[in-house]
Each structure stands twice: as C-alpha cells, then as structure tokens.
C-alpha positions as CSV (number, residue, x, y, z in Angstrom):
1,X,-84.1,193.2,-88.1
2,X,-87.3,195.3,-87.6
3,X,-90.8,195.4,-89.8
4,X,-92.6,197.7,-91.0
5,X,-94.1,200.9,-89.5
6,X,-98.1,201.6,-88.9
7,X,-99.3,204.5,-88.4
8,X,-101.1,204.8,-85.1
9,X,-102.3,208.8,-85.3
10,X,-105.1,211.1,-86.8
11,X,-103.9,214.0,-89.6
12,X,-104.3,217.0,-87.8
13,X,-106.5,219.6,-90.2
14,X,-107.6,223.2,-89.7
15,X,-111.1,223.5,-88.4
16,X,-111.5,220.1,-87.0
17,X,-112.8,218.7,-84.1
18,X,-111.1,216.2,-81.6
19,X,-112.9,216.9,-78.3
20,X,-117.0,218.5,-78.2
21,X,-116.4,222.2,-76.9
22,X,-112.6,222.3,-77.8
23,X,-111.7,224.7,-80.5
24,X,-110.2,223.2,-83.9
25,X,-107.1,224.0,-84.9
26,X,-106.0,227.3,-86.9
27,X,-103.3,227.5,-89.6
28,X,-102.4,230.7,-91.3
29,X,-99.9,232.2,-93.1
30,X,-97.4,234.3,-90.7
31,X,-95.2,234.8,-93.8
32,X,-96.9,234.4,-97.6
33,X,-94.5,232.4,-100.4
34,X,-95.3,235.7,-102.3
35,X,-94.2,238.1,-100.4
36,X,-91.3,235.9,-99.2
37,X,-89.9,236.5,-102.6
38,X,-88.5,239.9,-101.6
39,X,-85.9,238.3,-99.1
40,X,-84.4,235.4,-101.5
41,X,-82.9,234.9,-104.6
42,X,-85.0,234.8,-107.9
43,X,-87.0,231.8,-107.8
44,X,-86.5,230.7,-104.2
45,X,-89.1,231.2,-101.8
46,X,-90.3,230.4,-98.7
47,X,-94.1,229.8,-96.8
48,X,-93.8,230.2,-92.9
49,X,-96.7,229.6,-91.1
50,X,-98.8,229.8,-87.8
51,X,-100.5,227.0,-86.1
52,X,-102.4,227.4,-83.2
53,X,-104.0,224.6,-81.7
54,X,-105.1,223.5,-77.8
55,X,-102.8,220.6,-76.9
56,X,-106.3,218.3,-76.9
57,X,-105.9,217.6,-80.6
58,X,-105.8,215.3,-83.3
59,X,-103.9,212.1,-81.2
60,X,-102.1,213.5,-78.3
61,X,-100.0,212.9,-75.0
62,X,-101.0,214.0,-71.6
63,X,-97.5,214.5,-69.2
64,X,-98.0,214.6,-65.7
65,X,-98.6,218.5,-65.8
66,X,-102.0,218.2,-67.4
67,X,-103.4,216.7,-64.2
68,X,-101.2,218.1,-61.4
69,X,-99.5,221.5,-61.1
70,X,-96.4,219.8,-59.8
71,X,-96.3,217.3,-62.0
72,X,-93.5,216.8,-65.0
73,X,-94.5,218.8,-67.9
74,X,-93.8,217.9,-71.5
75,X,-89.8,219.1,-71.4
76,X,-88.9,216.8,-68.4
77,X,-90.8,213.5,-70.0
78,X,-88.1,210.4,-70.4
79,X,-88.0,209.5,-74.0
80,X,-88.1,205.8,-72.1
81,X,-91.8,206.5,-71.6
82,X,-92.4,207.4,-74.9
83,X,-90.0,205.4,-77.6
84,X,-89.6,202.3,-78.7
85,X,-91.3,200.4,-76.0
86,X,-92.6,197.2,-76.1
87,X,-96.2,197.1,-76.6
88,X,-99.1,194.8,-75.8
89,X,-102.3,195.5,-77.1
90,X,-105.9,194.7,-75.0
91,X,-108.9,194.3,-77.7
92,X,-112.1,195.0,-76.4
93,X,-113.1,196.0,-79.4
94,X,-116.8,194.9,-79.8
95,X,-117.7,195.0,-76.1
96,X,-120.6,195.8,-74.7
97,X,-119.6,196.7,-71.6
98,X,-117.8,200.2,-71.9
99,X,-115.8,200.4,-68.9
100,X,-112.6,198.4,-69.7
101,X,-112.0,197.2,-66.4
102,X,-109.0,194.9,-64.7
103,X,-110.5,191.3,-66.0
104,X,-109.5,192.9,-69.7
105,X,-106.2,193.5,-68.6
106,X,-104.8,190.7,-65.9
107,X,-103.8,188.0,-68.9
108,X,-101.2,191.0,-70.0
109,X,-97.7,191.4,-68.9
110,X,-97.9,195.1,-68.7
111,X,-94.7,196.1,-66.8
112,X,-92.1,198.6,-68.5
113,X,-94.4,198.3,-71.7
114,X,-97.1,200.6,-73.6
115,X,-100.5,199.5,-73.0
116,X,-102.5,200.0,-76.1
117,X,-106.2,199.7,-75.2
118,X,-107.8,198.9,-79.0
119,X,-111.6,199.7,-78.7
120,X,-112.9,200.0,-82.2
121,X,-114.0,203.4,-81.5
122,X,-111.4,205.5,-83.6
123,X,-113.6,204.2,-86.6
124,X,-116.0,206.8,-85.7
125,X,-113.5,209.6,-85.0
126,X,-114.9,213.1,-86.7
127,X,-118.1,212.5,-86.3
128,X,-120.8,213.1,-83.2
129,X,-121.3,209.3,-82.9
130,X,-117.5,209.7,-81.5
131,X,-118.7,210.6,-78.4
132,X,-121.9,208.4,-78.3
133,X,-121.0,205.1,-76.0
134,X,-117.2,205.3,-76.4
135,X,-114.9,203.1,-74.3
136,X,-113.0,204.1,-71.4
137,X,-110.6,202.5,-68.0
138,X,-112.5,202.6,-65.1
139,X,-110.6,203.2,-62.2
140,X,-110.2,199.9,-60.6
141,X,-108.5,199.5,-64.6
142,X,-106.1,202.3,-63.5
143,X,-104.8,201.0,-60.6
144,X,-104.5,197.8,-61.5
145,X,-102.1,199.4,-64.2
146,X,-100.6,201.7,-62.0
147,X,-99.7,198.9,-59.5
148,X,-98.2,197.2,-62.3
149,X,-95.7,199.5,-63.6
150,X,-97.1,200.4,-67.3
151,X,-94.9,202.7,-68.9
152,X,-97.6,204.0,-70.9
153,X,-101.2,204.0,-71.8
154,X,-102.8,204.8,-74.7
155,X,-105.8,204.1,-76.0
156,X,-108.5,204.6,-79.5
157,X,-111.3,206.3,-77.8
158,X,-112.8,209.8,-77.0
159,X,-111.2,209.6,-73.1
160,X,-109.2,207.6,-71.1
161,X,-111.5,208.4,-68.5
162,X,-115.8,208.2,-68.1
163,X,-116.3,212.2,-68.3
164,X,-119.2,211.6,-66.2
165,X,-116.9,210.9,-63.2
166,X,-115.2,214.3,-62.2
167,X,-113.0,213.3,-60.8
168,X,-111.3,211.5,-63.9
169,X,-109.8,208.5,-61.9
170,X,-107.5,207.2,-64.5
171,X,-105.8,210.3,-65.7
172,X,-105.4,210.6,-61.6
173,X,-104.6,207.3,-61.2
174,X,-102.0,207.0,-64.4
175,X,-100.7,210.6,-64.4
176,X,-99.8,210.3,-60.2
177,X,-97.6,207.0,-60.9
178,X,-95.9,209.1,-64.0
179,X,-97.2,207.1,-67.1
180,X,-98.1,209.1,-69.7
181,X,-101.4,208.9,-71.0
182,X,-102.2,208.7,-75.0
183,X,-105.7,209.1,-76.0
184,X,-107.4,209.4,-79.7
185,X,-105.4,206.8,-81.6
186,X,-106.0,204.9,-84.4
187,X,-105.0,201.5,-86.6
188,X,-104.8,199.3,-83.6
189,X,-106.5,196.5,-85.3
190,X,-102.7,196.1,-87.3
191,X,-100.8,195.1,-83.9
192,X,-100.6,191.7,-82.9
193,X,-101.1,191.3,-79.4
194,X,-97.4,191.8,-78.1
195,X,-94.4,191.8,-80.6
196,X,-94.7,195.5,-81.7
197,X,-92.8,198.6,-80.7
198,X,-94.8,201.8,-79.8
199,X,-93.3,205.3,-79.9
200,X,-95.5,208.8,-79.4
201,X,-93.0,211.3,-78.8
202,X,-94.2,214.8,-77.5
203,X,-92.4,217.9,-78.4
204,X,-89.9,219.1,-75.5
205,X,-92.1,222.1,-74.5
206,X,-91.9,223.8,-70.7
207,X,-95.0,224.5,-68.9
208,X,-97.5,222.5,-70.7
209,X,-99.3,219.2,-70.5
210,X,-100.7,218.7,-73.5
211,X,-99.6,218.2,-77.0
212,X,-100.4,216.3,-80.2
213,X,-97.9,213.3,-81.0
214,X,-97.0,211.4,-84.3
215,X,-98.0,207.9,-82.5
216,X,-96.5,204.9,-84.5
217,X,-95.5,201.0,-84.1
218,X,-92.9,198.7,-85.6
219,X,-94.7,195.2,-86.2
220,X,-92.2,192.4,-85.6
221,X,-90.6,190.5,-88.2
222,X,-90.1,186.9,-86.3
223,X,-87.4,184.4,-87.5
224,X,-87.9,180.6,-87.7
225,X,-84.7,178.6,-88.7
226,X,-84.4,180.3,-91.9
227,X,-87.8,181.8,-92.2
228,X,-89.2,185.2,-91.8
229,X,-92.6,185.8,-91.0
230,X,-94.6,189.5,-90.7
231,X,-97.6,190.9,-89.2
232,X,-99.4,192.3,-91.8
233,X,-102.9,193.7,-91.9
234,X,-103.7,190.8,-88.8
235,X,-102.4,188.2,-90.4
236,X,-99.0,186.5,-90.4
237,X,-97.1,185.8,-93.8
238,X,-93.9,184.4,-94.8
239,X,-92.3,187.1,-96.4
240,X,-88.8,185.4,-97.5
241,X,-85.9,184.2,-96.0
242,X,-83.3,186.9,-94.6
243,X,-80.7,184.7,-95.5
244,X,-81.1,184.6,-99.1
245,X,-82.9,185.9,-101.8
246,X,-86.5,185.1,-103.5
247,X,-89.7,183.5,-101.2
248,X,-89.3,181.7,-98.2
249,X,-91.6,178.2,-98.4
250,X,-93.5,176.2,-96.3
251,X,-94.1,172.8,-97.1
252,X,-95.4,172.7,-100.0
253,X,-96.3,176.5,-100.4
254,X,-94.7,179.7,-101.6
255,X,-95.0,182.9,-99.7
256,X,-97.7,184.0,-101.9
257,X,-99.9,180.6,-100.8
258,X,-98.8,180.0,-97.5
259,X,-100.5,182.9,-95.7
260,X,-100.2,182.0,-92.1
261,X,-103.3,182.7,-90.6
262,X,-103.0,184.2,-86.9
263,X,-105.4,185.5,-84.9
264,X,-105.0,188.8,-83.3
265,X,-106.2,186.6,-80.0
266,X,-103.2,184.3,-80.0
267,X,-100.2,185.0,-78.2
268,X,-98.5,182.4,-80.5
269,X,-98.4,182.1,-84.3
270,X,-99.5,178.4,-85.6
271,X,-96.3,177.2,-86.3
272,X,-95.5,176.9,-82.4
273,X,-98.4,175.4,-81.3
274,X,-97.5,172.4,-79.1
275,X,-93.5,173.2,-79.4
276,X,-92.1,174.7,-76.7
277,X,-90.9,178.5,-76.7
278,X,-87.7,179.7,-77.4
279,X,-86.3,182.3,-76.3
C-alpha cells in the first residue's frame, strides 16, 4: 500500500537559467503542426520538436562519467541507484554554517539509501540570490558518505560541492565510489525524515554524464492496527482505515480533527512514543 507522490524537480522552460554561465535551454519547432498537415489525414496533425539543452539543467543527475573519463556514463547506471530507494532526508535547512559536514549526517542510517540533503535553498532557485550563500557537502561530508555506502545523493542547492574548491571534493569523492549525484531539487520540506521512496531516473544515453531527471518520492502510508496514517504537507493524518470504508478515529476524533502532529525532526510519529517498535 504506497502514498502519494511529491514532486521533487524544477519545470524545465526555454531560456532559463540553472547554473550562472550555463546556457538555458532551447526549444523549437523541428516539424510545425501546420505544415505537418501535409503528411496526415484531414484533421490529424502532429508538432515535433527540438530541444537542446546542456545536461546542467533544470534538476539533474551526474553518472560517474561527468567527473571521470572512465567512469559509467548515463546508459550503464543501475536503475538500483536510481529507483525506488529508500530515502532519508538530513535538514539543515536554516543553518548558518554552509558546509553540511559529517555531524549533520552521523544520526542517519545512510547505507543502500538516497541521501536527500534538504537545505532550504531551492526557495530561491531562478533568481541571482540562488547562488548567494547556498549550501553544500564538504568533503569530510563526502567521505563519510562514501565510506558508508549511500546509493545516492541528492540535494536542493546550487552544487553539491563549494565551487571555490577546484577540486570539487564531493562530486570526486561520491562519483569515485559510484553514487550518483542529484543536485537542484526541490519540495524536500514534504518528506519525513525516512519512510519515503526516492526515484530520479536518467535517460539511458551513451557517452554522457549529465542529464536532467524527473526526481520524485512516495511518502509512506503507515498502518496501526486498523489505522492508516499519511505524511502530508509535514504533518501526519489519519486518513481512514484500509480495512473499511469512511474515516479512521482516534479516540475521540475523526480524521478531520485528529491531525497528528509530527515533526519533520522525529524519527517516530506520536502514537509510538514510549511503545516499543515493531517491525
């Protein structure tokens, strides 16, 4: 039983900007809806069009092959690294400090999961304050993630990495131990902590590193006797019994008054406070 999807990626449009001194996107018309009218039936036509775009746009993976010419390009990444994985979020959203570094990340249990690093940042995405003070991992952040086995990284920022370091540790770091690296996401602030399932699938394309993705997350729908509950919008609410028909309650409540209130800071929803976990 799965809940709903959020959508965790920027709409790509013609002209814009993702990256200072990156060209925006282009789409044109390779083949009009006029003049496709010649080649169909009457009344049937047909727009085909060209897009040309570098891969840094919009939300977007980097493989292996964006850092190291030897590296796995974009047709040899396993979908395991990219879909459906179990995701725990860090929020450092609101930090002063702008390298996110490993004390933000040693509470997690990061292996075989997507790392979603939730800044606060992708609030300012479009606009030159984007790449005014934005958040990134420093390197000791990298390995620490590295050495942990993180199938993926992502995070809602201008760069993964400080671009005042040339040497762009954590796409070395990351890319070198095969975890791919998302950057430019958005809507973190819906996850819960863990619970949700990531996907950002890359087109299959050979001999290139780059490309945007359509990044999204399942939030979890969790089950308690004959209760369902939902992450929505930060907050946990009953949202019926999957049993049965009509509102789940609570005590006294009905789904519409028994909001559960749940911090996206707790790694438990109130309900099993003091009760042990089950698994």
């Amino acid at each position: 039983m799965g809940g709903r999807l959020v959508e965790l990626s920027h709409v790509i449009r013609a002209g814009m900007i993702t990256y200072p001194g990156l060209p925006g996107p282009e789409i044109t018309p390779y083949l009009t809806r006029e003049a496709s009218r010649a080649q169909y039936a009457p009344g049937t036509e047909f727009v085909f069009d060209r897009l040309t775009l570098v891969g840094n746009t919009g939300t977007y993976l980097d493989a292996p092959y964006h850092r190291y010419s030897d590296g796995a390009d974009l047709s040899v990444i396993p979908l395991a690294r990219t879909a459906d994985l179990p995701a725990v979020v860090a929020r450092v959203a609101g930090a002063h400090q702008r390298g996110i570094d490993v004390g933000a990340l040693t509470a997690l249990d990061v292996r075989g999961r997507a790392v979603l690093l939730h800044t606060g940042d992708a609030t300012r995405f479009g606009s030159p304050a984007y790449a005014d003070g934005y958040h990134f991992l420093t390197r000791a952040g990298a390995a620490w993630l590295a050495g942990h086995d993180a199938a993926l990284v992502g995070i809602d920022a201008l760069n993964i990495d400080d671009t005042a370091d040339g040497e762009r540790p954590a796409h070395t770091l990351l890319l070198a131990a095969g975890i791919p690296v998302v950057e430019h996401l958005t809507g973190l602030e819906q996850l819960p902590p863990t619970g949700a399932w990531f996907t950002a699938v890359p087109l299959r394309i050979e001999g290139l590193g780059t490309i945007p993705v359509r990044a999204f997350a399942r939030l979890p729908v969790l089950l308690r006797r004959h209760r369902a509950v939902a992450w929505r919008n930060g907050t946990l609410v009953w949202c019926g019994s999957p049993y049965g028909s009509g509102p789940a309650r609570h005590g006294p409540g009905s789904a519409e008054n028994t909001t559960a209130r749940w911090s996206s800071g707790s790694a438990r929803p109130p309900w099993a406070a003091g009760r042990p976990r089950q698994p």
